[in-house]
N, C-alpha and C positions, 0 to 999 in steps of 0.2 A: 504494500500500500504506500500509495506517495504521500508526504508531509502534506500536501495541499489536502488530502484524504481524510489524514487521519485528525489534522484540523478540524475539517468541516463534522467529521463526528464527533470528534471532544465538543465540539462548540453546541451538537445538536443535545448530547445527553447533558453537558448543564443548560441547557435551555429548558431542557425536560424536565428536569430536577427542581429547576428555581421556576417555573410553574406548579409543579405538584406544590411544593413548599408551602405559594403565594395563595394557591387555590385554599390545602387545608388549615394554614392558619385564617383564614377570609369564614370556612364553615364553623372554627372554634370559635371564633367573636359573635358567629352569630348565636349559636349554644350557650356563651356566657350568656349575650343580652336577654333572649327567654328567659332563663336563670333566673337575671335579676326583677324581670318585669312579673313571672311566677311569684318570686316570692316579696314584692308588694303588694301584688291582690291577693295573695294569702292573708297578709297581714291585716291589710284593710279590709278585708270579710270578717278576720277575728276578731279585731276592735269593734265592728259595728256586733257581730255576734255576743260578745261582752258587753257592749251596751244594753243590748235588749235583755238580757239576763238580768242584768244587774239591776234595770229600771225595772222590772218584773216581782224579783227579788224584795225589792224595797215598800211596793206599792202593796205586793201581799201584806208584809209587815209592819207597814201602816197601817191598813184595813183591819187585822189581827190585835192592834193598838188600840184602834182606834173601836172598835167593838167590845174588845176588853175592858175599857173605861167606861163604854156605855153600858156593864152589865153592871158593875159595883154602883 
């Protein structure tokens, strides 16, 4: 093989290389960003999921309270 040959193949398998590379770090940033967008609507279901509990929570034992006062 002539130097002009084996050139153009060196040059083609890092072409190929520093593609794959470029491609799969490009599919892990996208993986990360799911990631991080998963786990704020996680969060922000569980807060709002906590609020409703908690106002629930409270309102029973007001009522509970507040009946309890009314029977003495």
């Amino acid at each position: 093989m002539s130097k002009i040959a084996s050139g153009v193949v060196l040059f083609s398998l890092l072409m190929a290389l520093s593609f794959g590379v470029a491609f799969a770090e490009k599919e892990d940033a996208a993986n990360v960003s799911v990631a991080e967008n998963n786990t704020s609507v996680n969060v922000s279901i569980n807060e709002s999921l906590n609020q409703t509990i908690n106002a629930t929570i409270n309102e029973t034992l007001n009522e509970t309270a507040t009946a309890a006062a009314e029977t003495k």
